[in-house]
N, C-alpha and C positions, 0 to 999 in steps of 0.2 A: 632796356638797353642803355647802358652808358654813351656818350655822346659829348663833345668838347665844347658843345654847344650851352650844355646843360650845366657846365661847371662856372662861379663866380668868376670874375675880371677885377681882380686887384688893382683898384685905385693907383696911379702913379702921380708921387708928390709933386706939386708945381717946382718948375726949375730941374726937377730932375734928369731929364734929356740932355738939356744944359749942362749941366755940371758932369755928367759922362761925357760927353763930348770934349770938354774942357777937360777932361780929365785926360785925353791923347798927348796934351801938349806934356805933362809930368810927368807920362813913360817915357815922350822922346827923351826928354830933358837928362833920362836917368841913363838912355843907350848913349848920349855924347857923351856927359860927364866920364860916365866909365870908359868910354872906348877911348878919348883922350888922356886918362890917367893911367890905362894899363897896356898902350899900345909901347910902350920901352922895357917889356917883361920877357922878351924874349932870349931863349925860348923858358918854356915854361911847363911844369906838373903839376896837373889838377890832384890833391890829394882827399879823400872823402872818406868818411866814416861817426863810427856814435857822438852824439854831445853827450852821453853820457858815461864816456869811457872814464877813469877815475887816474891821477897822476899816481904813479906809480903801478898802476896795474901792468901787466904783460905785452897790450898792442897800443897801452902810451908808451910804450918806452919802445916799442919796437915802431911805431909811427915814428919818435922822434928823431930813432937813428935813421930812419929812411930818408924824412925830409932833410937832415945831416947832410950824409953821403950826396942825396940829389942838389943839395944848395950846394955842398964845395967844390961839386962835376960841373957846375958851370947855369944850372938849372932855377930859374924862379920855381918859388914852391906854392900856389894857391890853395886856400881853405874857402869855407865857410868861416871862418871869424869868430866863431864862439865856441864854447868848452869842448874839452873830452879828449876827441880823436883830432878835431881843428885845431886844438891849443897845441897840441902836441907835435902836430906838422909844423906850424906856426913858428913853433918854437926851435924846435930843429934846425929850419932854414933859419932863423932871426941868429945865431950863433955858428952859420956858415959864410961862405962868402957871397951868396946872391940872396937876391931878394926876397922877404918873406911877405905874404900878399894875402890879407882876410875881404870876402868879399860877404860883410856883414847882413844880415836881414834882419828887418826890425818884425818880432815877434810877439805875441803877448806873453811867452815862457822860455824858458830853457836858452833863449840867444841871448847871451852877455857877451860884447867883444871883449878878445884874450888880449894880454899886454903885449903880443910877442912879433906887432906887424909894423913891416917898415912901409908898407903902401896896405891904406886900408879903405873901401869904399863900401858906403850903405845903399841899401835899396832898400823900395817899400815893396815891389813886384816881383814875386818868384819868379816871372819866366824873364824876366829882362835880366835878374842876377842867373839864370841859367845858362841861360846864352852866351854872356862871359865867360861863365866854366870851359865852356867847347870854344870858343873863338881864340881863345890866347891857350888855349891846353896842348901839347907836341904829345900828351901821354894822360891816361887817366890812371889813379891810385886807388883801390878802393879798398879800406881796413873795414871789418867788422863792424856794420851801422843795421841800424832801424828802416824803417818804410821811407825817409829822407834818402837817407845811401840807397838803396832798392832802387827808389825812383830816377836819380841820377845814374847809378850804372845802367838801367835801362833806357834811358834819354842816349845815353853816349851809343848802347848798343845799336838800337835803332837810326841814330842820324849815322853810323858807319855805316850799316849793313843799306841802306837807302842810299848812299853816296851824295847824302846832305851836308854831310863835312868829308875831309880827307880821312883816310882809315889811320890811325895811330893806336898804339898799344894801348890795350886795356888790362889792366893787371890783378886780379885780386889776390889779398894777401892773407893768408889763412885759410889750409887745406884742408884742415878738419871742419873749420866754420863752413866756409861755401862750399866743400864736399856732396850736402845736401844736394843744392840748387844746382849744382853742372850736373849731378847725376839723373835731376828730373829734365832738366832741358835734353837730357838724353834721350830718357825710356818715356817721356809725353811729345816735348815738340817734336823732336827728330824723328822717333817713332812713329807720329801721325805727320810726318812731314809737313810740319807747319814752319816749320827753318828750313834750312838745306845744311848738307853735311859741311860745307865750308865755313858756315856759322859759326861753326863750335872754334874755327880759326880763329874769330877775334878776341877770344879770350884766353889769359893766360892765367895760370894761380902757382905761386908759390910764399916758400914760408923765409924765404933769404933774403935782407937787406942787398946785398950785396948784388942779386938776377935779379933786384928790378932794373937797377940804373941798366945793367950789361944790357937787358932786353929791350928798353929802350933807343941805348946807341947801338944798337943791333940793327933796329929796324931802320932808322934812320942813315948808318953806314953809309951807301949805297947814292943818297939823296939829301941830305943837307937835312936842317930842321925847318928850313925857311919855307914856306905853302908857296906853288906854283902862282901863276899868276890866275888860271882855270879852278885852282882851289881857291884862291881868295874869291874869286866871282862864286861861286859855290857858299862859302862862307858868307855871303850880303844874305842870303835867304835862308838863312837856318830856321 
């Protein structure tokens, strides 16, 4: 019979306690820096999708005119910071009138920052740079990405539907691409009632530059972009 008892106890290096430990101080260091650099972004569009979309292809260019249209509406446009679908947002807002914003991660592949940011900040920590995503975001964008985008539209899902952040639009753009995945969130979660039918509310999909901004100031009409004072306390604990 197996037993945990029975299994080897990996050596831990001297000083290594230490140096995790000291290591808290360099995630704070990276939650002020950023939260001091992007708290004047307001409001603002998380926009997310492939680093490997290619310029010129079809959802660079339909990226670009999004973060466009959302830069000249009055809207910071947020990326990830490096190629594809980010260059593209990037880009968009960086030849609109508001702010074009890459919030970079140092990677061993595929992250090269784009030319195209007027406020640009790195992190070494994917969840300290995710947390930015959602904290400064009035709206999430999500174009055609990999397990990266996957993961983020799920973060977003989740911290709405748990009333961890305020609920704000989530949008996916391409009907035929995520056609698939609303259709199983249908006939697996909802069927086995592991959502609820109101779930399927926080998401929206279309293929028009034009109905994201509208659905955007749609939801917000009513309420300003500014988070309550009960959602900023809300936001301290994402």
């Amino acid at each position: 019979m197996n037993t945990l008892s029975k299994l080897p106890t990996p050596a831990t290096p001297d000083g290594w306690n230490s140096k995790e430990a000291w290591r808290v101080f360099g995630i704070m260091s990276e939650f002020v820096s950023a939260t001091e650099r992007l708290n004047r972004i307001h409001p603002a569009v998380s926009i997310f999708g492939s680093a490997r979309t290619k310029p010129g292809q079809p959802y660079y260019k339909l990226t670009e005119e999004i973060a466009r249209l959302l830069s000249d509406a009055g809207f910071s446009v947020i990326s990830g910071g490096g190629p594809g679908i980010m260059e593209a947002a990037n880009k968009g807002a960086f030849y609109g009138k508001s702010p074009s914003v890459g919030l970079n991660i140092q990677l061993p592949h595929e992250q090269v920052g784009n030319l195209y940011q007027n406020i640009s900040q790195t992190f070494q920590h994917f969840f300290a740079r995710k947390v930015m995503f959602v904290k400064f975001a009035s709206a999430y964008v999500v174009m055609p990405g990999g397990f990266g985008t996957l993961d983020e539209l799920m973060e977003a899902l989740t911290l709405v539907q748990t009333g961890k952040t305020r609920k704000m639009p989530i949008i996916l753009v391409g009907t035929q691409f995520w056609g698939g995945l609303i259709e199983w969130f249908r006939s697996a979660l909802l069927a086995e009632k592991l959502i609820s039918p109101e779930d399927m509310d926080l998401i929206q999909v279309t293929d028009n530059p034009e109905e994201v901004v509208s659905a955007i100031f749609k939801h917000y009409e009513t309420r300003g972009f500014e988070p309550s004072e009960a959602e900023r306390e809300r936001q301290l604990y994402l």
